[in-house]
N, C-alpha and C positions, 0 to 999 in steps of 0.2 A: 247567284250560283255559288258563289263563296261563304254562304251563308249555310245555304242547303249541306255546302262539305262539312262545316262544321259543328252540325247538327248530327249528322251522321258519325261522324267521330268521337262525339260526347257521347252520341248513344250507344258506341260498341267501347266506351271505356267504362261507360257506368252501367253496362249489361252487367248481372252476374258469371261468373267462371265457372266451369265445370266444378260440379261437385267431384271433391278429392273423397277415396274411400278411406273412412276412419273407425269402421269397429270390425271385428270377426263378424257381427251379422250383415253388415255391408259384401264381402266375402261373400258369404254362402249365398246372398240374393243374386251376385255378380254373375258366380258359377250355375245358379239354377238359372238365369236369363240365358245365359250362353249355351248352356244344355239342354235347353224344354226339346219335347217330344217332339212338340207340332212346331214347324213341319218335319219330318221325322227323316225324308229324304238330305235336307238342306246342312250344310256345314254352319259353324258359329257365324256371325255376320262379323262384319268390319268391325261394325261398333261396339259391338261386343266383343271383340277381342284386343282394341282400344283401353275399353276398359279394368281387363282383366291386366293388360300392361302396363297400369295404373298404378297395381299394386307393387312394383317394382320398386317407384320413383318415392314411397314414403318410408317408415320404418321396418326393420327387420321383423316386429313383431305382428306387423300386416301382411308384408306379404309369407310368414309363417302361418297366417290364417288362413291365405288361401290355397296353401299346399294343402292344407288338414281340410279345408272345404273340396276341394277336389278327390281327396284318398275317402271322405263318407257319400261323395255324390260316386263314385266307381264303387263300391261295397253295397250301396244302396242299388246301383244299378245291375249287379250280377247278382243278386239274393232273389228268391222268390223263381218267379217263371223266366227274370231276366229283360230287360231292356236293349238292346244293342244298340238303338240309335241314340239311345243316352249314353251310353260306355264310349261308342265310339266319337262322338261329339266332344267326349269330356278328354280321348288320345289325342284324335286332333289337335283339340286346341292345346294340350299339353304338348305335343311337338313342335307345334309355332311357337311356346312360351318361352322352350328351353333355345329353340334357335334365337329368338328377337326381344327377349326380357333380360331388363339390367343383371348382372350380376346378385345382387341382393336376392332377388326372386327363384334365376335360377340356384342358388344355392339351397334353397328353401325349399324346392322342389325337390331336388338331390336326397336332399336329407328324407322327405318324408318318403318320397316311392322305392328307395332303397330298402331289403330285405332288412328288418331288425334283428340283430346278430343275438338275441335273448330269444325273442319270443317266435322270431320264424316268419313273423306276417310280412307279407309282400302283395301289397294293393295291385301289383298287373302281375300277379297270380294268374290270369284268365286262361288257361289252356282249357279248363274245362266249362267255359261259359256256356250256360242253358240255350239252347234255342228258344223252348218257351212259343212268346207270339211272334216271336221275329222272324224275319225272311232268312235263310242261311247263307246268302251270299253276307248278310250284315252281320250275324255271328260269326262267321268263319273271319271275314276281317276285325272282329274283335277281338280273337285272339290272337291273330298274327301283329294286329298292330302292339300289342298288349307285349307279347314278346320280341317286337323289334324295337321297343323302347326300353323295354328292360336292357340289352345288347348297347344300344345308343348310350344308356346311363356310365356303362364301363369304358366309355372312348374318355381319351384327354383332352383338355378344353386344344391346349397348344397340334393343330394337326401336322401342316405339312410346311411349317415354318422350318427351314435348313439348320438355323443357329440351335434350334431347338433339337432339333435329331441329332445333332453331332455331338451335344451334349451327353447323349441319353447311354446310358454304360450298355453294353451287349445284352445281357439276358432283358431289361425292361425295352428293348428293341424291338425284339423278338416277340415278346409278348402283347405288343401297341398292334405289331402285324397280325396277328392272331385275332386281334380283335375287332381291328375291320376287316379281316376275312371272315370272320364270324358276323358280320353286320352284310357285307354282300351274300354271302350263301343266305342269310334269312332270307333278304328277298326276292333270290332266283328261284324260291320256295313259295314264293306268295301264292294266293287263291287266288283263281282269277277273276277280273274285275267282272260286275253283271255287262251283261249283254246292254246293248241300248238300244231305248225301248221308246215310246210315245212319252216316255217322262222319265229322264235317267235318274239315277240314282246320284247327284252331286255330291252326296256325302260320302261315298264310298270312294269315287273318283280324285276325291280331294287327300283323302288316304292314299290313292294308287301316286298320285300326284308325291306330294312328301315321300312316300317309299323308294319315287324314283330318281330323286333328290338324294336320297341317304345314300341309296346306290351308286352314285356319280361321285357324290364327295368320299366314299370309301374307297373307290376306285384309283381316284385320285390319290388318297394315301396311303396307298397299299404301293403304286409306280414311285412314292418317292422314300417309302420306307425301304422298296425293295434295292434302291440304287444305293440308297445309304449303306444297307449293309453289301454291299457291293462291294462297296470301300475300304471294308473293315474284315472282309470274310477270313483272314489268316489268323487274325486276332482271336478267334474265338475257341470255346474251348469241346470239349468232346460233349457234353451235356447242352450246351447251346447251338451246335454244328446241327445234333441229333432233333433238334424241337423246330429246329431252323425248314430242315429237308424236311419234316411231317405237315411244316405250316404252308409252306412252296408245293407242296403237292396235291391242298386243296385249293389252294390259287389255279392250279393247269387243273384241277376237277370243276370250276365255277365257270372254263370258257365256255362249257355246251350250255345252251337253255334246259330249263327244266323240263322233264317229260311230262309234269301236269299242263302247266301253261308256255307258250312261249313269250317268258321274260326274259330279255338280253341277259347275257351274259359278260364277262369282267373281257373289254378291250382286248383283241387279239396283241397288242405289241407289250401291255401289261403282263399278258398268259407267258408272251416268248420270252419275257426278259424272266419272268420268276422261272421260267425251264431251266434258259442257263445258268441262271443263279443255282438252282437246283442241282444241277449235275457238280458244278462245282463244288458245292456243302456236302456234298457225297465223297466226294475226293476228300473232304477234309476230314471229314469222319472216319475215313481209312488210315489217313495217316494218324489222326488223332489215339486210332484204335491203339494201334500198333505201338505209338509213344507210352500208351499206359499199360502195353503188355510188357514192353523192357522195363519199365517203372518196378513194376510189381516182379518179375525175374530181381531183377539187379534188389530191391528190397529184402526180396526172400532170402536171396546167397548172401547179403549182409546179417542177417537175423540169424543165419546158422551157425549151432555152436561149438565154439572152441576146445575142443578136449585137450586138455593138458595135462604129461604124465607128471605125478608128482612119485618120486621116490618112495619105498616103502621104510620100516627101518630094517629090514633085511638087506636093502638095498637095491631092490627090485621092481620094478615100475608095478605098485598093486593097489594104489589108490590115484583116483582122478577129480579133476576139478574142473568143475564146468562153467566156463562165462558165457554171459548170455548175450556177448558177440565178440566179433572179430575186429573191434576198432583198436584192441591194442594188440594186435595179433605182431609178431617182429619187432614190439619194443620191450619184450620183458626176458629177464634174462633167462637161458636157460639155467634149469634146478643142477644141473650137475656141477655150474659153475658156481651160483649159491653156494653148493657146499663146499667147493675149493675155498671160496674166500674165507668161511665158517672155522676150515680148517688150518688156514694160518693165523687166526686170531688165537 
């Protein structure tokens, strides 16, 4: 028996190890495994997305290959009559990457499916993806998924950590809440999932799945974004009061379900706390108003200017001088005393 274990234990040490990926064509064979057609219903498998997380754990300039092999497999797959269960296969597994891959990877991601600020291209451009031969329930989730990862791309890694929000100065507050409200409304927007049938469609499910993930963890930090400024609401100023009440009032427009499908809606006790935040930030904005109408009063009647008679030499008040304020208004002497002192010299 003792023998047998240690036969077995030489043989799983002098087995080979997974091959580690080591070129850009390693990459693109990784991504075309993960994304074949057939079966066209099916999501990526386990192991294939094993592998794809592979790319993570070596050099920056691998897993930089397999961003760029993902942005030519999604360009290859909207061109032409259009693929959807390759587009969508390849969002997939790109939203499992960016949740559950190293750092290295996702940063590499970031960079590639990010809008290039030269030339304009944006790889989930897909609003207008072809149907072509696909089914339209798998189009129509190619491009919602397509723009609800672009949305995901703009969130910050740090969510709903406390030390992290208290940090954060007012207007980037505001703007963090903006953007997971913009991440729940995508998908109280979504298409809705196919019907199920004698053989569902797992791929697409897999997509509803993740979506309904995004929508929970936005949820979530939209209740602790909105406590935080909760905290801080006197502090803010009239321009961020005003961005504040427009962002709070799509939060109480995301409680109803969508009239296409019924996809939940954002947490009744989330909706009620952004009201009264809301009604709040309105109040603030009132007063705010109001401090930069006396601002601007009290500015002007400083700005207004000083006439002052100056004597002629006939002696008669026929020339004037004009300052261009009133800051030394009651320290200058009068001209009639000037010329008393004139005239004792």
């Amino acid at each position: 028996m003792g023998g047998l274990k240690l036969r077995r234990l030489a043989s799983s040490l002098l087995s080979p190890a997974p091959a580690s990926p080591g070129s850009a064509a390693d990459a693109h064979h990784a991504v075309a495994r993960a994304t074949a057609h057939h079966p066209s219903t099916a999501p990526p498998s386990a192991h294939h997305m094993d592998a794809l997380l592979a790319f993570g754990r070596g050099s920056r300039l691998l897993a930089a290959a397999l961003a760029a092999a993902f942005v030519d497999r999604l360009r290859a797959a909207a061109s032409g009559q259009g693929d959807a269960a390759v587009a969508l296969k390849c969002l997939v597994a790109l939203r499992v990457l960016l949740a559950r891959g190293a750092f290295i990877l996702r940063d590499q991601l970031l960079a590639a499916l990010a809008r290039h600020p030269a030339s304009g291209r944006n790889p989930l451009a897909l609003a207008a993806f072809p149907l072509g031969r696909s089914s339209f329930a798998a189009a129509s989730w190619v491009r919602f998924s397509a723009r609800l990862l672009e949305l995901i791309l703009l969130l910050p890694d740090a969510s709903a950590d406390a030390e992290y929000l208290v940090a954060l100065p007012n207007p980037h507050l505001v703007a963090e809440l903006a953007a997971f409200v913009a991440v729940a409304d995508a998908v109280r927007h979504a298409p809705p999932p196919p019907s199920s049938g004698p053989q569902p469609n797992a791929l697409v499910w897999e997509a509803v799945r993740l979506a309904e993930e995004d929508r929970v963890a936005a949820e979530r930090n939209i209740a602790a974004r909105v406590q935080e400024m909760g905290e801080r609401l006197d502090t803010l100023s009239l321009a961020d009061a005003v961005e504040l009440v427009c962002v709070l009032r799509r939060v109480e427009d995301g409680s109803a379900p969508a009239p296409e499908w019924k996809w939940a809606g954002l947490d009744e006790g989330v909706v009620c706390a952004a009201r009264q935040l809301r009604e709040r930030a309105e109040g603030v904005v009132l007063l705010r108003t109001v401090e930069e109408r006396r601002l601007v009063r009290r500015d002007a009647g400083g700005s207004a200017s000083a006439r002052v008679l100056v004597p002629g030499r006939d002696g008669r008040g026929s020339d004037d001088i004009r300052f261009g304020s009133t800051r030394w208004a009651g320290t200058v002497p009068a001209w009639s005393t000037l010329s008393d002192m004139y005239a004792l010299h």
